[in-house]
Each structure stands twice: as structure tokens, then as C-alpha cells.
PDB file of N, CA, C and O in Angstrom:
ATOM      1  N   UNK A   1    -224.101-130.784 246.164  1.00  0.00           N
ATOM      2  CA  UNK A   1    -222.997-131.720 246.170  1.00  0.00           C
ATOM      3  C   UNK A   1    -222.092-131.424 247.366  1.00  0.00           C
ATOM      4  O   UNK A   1    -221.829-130.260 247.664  1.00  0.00           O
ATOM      5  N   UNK A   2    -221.472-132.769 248.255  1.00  0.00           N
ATOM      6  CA  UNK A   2    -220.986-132.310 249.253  1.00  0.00           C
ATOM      7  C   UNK A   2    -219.493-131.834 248.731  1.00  0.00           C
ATOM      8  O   UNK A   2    -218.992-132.030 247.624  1.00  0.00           O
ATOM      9  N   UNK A   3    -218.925-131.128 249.904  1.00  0.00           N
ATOM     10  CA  UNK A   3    -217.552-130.860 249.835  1.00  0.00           C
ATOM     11  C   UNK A   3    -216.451-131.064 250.301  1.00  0.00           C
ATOM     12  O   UNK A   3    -216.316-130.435 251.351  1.00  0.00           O
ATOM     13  N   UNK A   4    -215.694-131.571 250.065  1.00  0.00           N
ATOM     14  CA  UNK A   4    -214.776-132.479 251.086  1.00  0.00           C
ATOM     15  C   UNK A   4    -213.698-131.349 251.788  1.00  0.00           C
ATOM     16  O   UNK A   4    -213.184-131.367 252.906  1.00  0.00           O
ATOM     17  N   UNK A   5    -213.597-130.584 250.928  1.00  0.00           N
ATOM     18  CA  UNK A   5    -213.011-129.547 251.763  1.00  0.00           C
ATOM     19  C   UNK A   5    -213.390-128.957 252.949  1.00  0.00           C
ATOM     20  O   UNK A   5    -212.700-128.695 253.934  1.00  0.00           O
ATOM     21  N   UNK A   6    -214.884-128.728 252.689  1.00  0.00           N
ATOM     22  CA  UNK A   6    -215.715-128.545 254.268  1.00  0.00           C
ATOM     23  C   UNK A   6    -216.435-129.696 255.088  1.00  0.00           C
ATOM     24  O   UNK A   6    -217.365-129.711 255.894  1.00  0.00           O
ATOM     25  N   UNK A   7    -215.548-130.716 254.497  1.00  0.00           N
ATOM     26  CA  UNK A   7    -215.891-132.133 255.486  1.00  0.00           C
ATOM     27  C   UNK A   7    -215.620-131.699 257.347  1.00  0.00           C
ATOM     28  O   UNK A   7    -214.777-130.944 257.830  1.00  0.00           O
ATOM     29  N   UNK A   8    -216.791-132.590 258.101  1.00  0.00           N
ATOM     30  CA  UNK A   8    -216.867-132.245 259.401  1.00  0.00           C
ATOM     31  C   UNK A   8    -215.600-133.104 259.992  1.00  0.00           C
ATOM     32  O   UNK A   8    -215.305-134.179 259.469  1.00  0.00           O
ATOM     33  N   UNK A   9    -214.825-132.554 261.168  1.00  0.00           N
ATOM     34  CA  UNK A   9    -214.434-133.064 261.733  1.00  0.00           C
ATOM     35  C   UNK A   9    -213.831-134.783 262.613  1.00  0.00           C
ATOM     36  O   UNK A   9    -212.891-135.550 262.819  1.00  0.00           O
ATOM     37  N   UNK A  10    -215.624-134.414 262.888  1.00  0.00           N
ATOM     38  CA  UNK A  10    -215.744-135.919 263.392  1.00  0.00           C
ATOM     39  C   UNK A  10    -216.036-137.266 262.540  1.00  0.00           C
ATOM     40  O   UNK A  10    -216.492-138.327 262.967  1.00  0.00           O
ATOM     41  N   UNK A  11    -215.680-136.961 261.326  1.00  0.00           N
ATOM     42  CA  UNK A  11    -215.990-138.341 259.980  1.00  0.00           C
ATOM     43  C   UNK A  11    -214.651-138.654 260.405  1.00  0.00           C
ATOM     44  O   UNK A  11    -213.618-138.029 260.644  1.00  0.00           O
ATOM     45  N   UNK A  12    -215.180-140.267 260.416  1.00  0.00           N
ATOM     46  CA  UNK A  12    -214.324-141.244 260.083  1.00  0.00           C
ATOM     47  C   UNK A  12    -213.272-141.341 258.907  1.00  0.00           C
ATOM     48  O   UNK A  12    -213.664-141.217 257.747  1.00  0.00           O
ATOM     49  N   UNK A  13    -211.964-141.559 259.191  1.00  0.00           N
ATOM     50  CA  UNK A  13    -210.737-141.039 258.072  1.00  0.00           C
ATOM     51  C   UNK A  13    -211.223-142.184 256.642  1.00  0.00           C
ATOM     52  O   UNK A  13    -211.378-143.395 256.799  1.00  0.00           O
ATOM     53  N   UNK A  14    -211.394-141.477 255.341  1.00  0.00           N
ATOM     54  CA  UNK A  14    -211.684-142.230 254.454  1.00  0.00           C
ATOM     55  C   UNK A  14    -212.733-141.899 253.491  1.00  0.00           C
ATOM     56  O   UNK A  14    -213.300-140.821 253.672  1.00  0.00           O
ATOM     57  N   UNK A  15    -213.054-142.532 252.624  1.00  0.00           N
ATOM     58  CA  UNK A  15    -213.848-142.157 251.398  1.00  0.00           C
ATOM     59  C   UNK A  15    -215.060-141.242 251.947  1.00  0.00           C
ATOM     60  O   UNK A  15    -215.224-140.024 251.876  1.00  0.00           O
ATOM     61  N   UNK A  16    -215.633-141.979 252.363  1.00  0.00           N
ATOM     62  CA  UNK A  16    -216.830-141.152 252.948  1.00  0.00           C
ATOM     63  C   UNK A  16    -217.130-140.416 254.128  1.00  0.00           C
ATOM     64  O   UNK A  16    -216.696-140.819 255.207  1.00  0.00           O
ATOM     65  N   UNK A  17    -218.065-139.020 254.025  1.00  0.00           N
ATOM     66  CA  UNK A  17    -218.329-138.019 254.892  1.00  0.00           C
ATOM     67  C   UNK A  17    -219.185-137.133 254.713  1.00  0.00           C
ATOM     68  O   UNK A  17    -219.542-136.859 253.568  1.00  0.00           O
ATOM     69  N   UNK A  18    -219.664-136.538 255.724  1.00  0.00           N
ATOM     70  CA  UNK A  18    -220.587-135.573 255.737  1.00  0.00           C
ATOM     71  C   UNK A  18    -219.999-134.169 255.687  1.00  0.00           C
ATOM     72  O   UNK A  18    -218.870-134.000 256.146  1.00  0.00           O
ATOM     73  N   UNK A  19    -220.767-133.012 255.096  1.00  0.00           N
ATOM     74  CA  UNK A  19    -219.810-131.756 255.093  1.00  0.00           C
ATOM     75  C   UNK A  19    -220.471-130.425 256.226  1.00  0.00           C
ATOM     76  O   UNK A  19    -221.246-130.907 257.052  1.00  0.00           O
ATOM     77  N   UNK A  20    -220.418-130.020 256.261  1.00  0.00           N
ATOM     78  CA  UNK A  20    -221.265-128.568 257.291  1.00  0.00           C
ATOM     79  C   UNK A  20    -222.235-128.242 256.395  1.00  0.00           C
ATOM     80  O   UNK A  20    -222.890-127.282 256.800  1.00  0.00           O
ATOM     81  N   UNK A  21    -222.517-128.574 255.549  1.00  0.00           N
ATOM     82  CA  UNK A  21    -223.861-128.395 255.148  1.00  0.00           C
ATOM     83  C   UNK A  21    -225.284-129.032 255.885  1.00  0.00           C
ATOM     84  O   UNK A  21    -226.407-128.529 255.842  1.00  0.00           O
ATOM     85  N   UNK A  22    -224.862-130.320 256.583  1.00  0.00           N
ATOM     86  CA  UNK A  22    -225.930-130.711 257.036  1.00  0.00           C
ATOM     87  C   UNK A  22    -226.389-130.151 257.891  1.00  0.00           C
ATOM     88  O   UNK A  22    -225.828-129.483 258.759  1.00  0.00           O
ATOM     89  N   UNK A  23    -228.249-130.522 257.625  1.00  0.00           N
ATOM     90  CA  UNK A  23    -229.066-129.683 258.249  1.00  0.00           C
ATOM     91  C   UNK A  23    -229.814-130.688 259.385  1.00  0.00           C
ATOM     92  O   UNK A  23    -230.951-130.546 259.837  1.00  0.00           O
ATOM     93  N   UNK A  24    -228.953-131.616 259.671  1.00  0.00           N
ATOM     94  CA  UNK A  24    -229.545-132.760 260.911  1.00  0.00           C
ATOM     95  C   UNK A  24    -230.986-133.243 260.597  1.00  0.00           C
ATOM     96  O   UNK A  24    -231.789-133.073 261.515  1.00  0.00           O
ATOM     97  N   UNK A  25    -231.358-133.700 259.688  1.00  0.00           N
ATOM     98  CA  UNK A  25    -232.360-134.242 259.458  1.00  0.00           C
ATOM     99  C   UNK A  25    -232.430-135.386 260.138  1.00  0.00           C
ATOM    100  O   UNK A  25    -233.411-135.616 260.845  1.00  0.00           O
ATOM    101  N   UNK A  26    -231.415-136.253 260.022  1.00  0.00           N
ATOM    102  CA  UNK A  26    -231.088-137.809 260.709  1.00  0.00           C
ATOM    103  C   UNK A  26    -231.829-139.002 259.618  1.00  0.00           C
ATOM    104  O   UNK A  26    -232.005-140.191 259.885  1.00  0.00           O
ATOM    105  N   UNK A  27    -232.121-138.432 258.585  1.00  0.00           N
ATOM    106  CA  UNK A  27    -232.411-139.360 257.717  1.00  0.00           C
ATOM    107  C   UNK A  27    -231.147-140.481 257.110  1.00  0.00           C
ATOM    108  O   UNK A  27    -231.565-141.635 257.016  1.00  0.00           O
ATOM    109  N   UNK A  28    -229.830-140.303 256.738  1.00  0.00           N
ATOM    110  CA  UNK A  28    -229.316-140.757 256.968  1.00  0.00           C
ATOM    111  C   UNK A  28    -228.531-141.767 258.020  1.00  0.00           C
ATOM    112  O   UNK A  28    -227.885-142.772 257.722  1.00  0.00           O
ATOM    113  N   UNK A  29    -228.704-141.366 258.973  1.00  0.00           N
ATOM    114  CA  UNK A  29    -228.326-142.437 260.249  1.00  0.00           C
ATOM    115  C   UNK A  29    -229.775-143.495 260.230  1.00  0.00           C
ATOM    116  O   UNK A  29    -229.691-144.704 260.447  1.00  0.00           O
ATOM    117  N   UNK A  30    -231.216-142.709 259.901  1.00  0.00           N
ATOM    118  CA  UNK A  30    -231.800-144.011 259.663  1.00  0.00           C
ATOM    119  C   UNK A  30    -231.403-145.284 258.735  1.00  0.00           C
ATOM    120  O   UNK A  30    -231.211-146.474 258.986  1.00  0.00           O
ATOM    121  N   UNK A  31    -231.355-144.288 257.224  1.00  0.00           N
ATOM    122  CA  UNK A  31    -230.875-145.413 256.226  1.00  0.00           C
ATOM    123  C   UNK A  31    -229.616-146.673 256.697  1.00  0.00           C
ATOM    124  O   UNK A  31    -229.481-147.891 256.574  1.00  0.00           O
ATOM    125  N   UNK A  32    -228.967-145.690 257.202  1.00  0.00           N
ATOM    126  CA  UNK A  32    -227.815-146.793 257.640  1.00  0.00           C
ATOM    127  C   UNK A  32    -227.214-146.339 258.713  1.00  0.00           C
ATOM    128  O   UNK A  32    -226.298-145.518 258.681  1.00  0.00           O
ATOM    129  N   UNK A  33    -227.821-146.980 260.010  1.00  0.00           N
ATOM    130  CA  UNK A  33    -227.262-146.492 261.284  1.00  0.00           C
ATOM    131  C   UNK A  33    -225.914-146.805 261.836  1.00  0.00           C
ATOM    132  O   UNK A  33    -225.402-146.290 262.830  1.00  0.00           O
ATOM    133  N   UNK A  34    -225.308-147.901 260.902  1.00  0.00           N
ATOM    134  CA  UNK A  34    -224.109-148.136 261.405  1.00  0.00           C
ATOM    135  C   UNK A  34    -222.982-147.812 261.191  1.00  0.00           C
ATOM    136  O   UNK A  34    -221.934-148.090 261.772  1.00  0.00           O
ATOM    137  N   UNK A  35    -223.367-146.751 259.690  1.00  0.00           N
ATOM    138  CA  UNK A  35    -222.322-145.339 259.237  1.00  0.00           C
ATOM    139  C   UNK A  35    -222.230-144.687 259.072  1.00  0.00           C
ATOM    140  O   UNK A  35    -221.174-144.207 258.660  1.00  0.00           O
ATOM    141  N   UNK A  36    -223.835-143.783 259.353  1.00  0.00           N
ATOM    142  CA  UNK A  36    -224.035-142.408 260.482  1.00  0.00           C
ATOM    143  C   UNK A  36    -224.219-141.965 261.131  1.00  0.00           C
ATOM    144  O   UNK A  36    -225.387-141.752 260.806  1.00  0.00           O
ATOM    145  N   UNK A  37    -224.093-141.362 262.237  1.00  0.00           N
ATOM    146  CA  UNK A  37    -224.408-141.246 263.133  1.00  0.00           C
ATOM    147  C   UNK A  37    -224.978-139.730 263.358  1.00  0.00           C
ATOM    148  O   UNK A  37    -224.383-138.842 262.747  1.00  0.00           O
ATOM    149  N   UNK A  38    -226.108-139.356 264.203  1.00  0.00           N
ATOM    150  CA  UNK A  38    -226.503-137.767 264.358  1.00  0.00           C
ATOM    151  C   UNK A  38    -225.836-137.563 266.101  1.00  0.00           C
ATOM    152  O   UNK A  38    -226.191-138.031 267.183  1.00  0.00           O
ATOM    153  N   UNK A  39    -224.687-136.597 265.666  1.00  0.00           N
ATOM    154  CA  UNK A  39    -223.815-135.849 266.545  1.00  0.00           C
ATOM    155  C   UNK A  39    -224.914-135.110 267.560  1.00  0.00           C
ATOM    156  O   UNK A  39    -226.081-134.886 267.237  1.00  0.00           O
ATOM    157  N   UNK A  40    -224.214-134.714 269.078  1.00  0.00           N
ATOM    158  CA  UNK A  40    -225.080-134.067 270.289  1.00  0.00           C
ATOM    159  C   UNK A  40    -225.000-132.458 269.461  1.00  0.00           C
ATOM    160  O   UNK A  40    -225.661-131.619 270.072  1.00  0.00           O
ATOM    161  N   UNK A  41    -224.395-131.989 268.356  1.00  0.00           N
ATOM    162  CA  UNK A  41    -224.452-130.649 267.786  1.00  0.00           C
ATOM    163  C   UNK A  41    -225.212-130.789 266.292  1.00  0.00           C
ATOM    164  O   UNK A  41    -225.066-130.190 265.227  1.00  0.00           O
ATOM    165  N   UNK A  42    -226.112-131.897 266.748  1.00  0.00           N
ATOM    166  CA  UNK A  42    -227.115-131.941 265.438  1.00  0.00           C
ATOM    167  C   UNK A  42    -227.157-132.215 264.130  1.00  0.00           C
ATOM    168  O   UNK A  42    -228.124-132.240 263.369  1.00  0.00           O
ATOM    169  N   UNK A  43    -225.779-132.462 263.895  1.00  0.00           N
ATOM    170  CA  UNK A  43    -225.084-132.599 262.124  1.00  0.00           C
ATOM    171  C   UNK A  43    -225.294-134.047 262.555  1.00  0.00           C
ATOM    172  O   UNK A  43    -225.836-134.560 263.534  1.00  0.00           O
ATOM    173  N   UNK A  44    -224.504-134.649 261.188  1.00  0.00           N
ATOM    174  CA  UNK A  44    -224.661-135.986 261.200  1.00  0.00           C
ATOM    175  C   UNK A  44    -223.044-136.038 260.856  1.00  0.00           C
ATOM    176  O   UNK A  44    -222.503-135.012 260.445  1.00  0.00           O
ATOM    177  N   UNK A  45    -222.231-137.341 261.046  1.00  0.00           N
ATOM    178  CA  UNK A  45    -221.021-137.555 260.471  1.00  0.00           C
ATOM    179  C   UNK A  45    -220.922-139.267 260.677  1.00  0.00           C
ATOM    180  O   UNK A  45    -221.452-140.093 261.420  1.00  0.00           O
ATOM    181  N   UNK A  46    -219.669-139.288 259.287  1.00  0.00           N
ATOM    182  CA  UNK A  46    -219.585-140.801 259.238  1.00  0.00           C
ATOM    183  C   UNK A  46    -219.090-141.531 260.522  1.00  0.00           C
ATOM    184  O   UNK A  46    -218.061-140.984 260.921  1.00  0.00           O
ATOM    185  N   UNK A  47    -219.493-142.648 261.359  1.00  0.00           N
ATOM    186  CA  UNK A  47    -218.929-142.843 262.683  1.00  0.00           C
ATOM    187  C   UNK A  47    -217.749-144.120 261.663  1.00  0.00           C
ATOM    188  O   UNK A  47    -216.534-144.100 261.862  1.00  0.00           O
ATOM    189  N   UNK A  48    -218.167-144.761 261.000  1.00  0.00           N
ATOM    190  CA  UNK A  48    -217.336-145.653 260.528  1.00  0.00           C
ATOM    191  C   UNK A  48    -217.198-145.861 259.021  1.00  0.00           C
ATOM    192  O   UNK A  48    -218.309-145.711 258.513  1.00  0.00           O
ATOM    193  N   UNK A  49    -216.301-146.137 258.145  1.00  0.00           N
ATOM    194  CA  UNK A  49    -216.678-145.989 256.647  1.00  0.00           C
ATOM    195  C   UNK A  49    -217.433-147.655 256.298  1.00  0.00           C
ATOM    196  O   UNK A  49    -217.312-148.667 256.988  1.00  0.00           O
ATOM    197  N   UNK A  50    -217.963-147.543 255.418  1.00  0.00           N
ATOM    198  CA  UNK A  50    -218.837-148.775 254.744  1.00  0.00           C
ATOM    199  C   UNK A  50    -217.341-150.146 255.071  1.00  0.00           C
ATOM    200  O   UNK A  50    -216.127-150.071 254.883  1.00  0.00           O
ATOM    201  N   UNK A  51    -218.098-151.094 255.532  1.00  0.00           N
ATOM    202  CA  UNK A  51    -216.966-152.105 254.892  1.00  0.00           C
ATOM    203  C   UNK A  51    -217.560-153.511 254.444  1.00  0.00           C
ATOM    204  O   UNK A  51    -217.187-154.676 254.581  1.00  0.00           O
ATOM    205  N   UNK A  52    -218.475-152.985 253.944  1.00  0.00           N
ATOM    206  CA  UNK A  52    -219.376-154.690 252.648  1.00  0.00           C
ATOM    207  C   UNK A  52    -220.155-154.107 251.994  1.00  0.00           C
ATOM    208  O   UNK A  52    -220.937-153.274 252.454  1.00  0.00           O
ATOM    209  N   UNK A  53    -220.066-154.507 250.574  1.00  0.00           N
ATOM    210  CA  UNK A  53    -221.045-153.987 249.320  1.00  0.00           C
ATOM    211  C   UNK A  53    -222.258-153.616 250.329  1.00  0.00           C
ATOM    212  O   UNK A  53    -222.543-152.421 250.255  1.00  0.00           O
ATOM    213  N   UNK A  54    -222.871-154.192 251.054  1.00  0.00           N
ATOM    214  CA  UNK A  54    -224.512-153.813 251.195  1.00  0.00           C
ATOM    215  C   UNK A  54    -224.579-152.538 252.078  1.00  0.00           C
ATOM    216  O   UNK A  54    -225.608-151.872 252.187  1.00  0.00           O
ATOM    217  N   UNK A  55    -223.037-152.151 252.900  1.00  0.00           N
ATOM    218  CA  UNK A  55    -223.206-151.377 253.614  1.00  0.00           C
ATOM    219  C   UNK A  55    -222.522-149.791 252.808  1.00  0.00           C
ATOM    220  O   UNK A  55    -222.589-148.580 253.021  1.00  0.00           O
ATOM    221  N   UNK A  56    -221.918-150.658 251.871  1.00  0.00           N
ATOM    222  CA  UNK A  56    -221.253-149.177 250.678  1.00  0.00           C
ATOM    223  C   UNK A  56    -222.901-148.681 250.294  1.00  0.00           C
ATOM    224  O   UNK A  56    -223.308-147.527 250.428  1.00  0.00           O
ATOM    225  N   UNK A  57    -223.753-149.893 249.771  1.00  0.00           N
ATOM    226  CA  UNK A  57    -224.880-149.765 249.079  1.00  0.00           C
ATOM    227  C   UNK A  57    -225.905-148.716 249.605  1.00  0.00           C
ATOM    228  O   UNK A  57    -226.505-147.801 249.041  1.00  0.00           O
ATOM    229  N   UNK A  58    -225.889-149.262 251.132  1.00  0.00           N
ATOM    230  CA  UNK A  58    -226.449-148.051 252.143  1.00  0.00           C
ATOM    231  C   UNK A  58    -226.172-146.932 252.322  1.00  0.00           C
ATOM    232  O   UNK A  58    -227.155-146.292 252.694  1.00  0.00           O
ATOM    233  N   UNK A  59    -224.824-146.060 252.195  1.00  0.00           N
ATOM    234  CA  UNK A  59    -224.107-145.372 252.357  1.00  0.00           C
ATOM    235  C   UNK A  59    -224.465-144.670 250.821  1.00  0.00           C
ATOM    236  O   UNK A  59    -224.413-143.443 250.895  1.00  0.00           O
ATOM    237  N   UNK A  60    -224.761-145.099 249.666  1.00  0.00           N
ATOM    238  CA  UNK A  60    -225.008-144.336 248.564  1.00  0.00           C
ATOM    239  C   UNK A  60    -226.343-144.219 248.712  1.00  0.00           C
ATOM    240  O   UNK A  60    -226.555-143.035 248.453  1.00  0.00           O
ATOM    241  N   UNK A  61    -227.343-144.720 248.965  1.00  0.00           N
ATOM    242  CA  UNK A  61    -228.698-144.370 249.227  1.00  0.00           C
ATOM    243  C   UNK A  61    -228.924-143.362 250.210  1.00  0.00           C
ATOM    244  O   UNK A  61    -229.584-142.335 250.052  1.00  0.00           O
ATOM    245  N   UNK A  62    -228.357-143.713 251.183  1.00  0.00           N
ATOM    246  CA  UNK A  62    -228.377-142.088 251.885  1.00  0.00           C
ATOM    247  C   UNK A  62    -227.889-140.692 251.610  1.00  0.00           C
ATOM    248  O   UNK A  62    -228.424-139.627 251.916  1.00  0.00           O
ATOM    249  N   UNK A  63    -226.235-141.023 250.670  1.00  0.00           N
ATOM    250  CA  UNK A  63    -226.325-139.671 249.870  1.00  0.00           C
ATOM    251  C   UNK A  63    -227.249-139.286 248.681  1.00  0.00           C
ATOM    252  O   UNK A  63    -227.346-138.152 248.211  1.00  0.00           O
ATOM    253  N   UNK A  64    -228.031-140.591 248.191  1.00  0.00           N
ATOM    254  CA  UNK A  64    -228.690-139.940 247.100  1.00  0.00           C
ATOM    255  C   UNK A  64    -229.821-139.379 247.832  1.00  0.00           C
ATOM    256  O   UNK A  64    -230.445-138.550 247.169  1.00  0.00           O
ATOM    257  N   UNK A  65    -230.162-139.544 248.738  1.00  0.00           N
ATOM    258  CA  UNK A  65    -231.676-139.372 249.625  1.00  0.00           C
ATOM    259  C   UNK A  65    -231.471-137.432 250.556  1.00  0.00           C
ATOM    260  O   UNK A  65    -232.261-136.554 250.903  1.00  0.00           O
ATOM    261  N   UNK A  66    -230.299-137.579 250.585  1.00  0.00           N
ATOM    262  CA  UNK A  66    -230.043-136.446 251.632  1.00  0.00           C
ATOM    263  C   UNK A  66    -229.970-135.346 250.705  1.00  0.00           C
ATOM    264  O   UNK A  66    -229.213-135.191 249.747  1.00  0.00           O
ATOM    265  N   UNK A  67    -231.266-134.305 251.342  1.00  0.00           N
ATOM    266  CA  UNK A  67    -231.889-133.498 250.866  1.00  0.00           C
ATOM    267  C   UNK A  67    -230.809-132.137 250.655  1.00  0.00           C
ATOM    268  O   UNK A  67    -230.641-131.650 249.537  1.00  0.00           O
ATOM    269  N   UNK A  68    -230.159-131.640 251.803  1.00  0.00           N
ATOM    270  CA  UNK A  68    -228.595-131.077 251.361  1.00  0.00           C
ATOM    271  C   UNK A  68    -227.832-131.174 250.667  1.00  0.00           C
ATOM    272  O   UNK A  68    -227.069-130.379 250.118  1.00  0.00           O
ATOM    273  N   UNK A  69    -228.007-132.391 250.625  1.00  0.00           N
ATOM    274  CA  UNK A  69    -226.418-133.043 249.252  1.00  0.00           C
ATOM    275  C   UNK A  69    -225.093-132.897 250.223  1.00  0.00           C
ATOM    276  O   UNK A  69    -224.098-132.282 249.839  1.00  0.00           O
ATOM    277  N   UNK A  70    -225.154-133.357 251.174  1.00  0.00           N
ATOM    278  CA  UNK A  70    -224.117-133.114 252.101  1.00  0.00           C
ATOM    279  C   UNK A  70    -223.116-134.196 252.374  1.00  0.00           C
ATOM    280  O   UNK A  70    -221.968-134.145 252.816  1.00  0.00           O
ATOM    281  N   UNK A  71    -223.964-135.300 251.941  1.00  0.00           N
ATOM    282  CA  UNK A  71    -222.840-136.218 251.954  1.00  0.00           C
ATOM    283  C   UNK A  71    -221.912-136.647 250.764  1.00  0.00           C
ATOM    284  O   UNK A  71    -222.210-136.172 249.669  1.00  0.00           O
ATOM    285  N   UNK A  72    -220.734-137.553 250.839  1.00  0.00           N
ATOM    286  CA  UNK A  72    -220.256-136.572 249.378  1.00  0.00           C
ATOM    287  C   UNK A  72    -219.164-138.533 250.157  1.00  0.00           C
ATOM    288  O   UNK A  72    -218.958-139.124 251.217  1.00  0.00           O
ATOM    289  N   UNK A  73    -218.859-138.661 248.635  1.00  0.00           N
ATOM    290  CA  UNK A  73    -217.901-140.382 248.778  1.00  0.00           C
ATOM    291  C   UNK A  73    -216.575-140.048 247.484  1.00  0.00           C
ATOM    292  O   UNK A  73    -216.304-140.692 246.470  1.00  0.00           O
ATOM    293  N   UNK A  74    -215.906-138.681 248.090  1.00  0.00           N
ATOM    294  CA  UNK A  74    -214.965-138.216 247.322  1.00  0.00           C
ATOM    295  C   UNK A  74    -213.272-138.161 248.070  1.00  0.00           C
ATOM    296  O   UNK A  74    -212.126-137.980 247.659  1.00  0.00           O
ATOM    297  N   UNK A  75    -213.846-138.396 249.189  1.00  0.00           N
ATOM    298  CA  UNK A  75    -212.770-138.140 250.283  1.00  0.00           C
ATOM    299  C   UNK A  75    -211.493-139.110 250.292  1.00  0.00           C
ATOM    300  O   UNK A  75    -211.196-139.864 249.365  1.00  0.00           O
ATOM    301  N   UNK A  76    -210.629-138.936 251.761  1.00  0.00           N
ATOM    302  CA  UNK A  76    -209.164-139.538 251.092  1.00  0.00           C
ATOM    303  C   UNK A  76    -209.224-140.373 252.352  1.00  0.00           C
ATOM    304  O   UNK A  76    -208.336-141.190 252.594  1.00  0.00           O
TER     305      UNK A  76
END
């Protein structure tokens, strides 16, 4: 489960984010490339938060998919 306390830096301010757990798989930026992005230091972080059901929808399929559990839709 991710942690918002050890949320990365570079996420976008808002519900959703990636934490230092990720292990740069980039499976997520596949699922939904337009609200993750894989950073030049190999993690992944939110570049923008979801803003339409299909793209929230995307955004939960990739945390259920991400093998870390790193992404986490607890944030402020």
C-alpha cells in the first residue's frame, strides 16, 4: 500500500501519487500515459491528477496493477 507520507516529490498537488517505493516498471504510464509519467531517475510520478471518470478509471487500474503498491489515491 502506497504512502503518502513518502509521496515523491514530483506528483502533481492532489489526490493522487506515486511513493519511493516505485520500482520503475513503467507499467503504469502505459495504463494511462496521461497521468504518469516515468521520471529521467526511473520512478514514475503523477504528471497530472485524473480529471474525467475514464481517466480516474485509469488511474485505479494502474494502482491496482502496480506490482509495488506504490501508488496510493489518499493524498491532499
Amino acid at each position: 500500500m502506497a504512502d503518502k507520507s513518502n509521496r515523491l516529490p514530483q506528483n502533481a498537488k492532489g489526490k493522487w501519487y506515486v511513493d519511493a517505493s516505485c520500482i520503475g516498471c513503467g507499467l503504469c504510464s502505459v495504463t494511462a500515459p496521461d497521468i504518469f509519467i516515468l521520471g529521467d531517475d526511473g520512478q514514475a510520478y503523477v504528471a497530472r491528477q485524473p480529471q474525467t471518470e475514464e481517466e480516474n478509471e485509469l488511474a485505479i487500474q494502474a494502482m491496482n496493477d502496480c506490482s509495488a503498491q506504490s501508488i496510493g489515491d489518499d493524498g491532499e
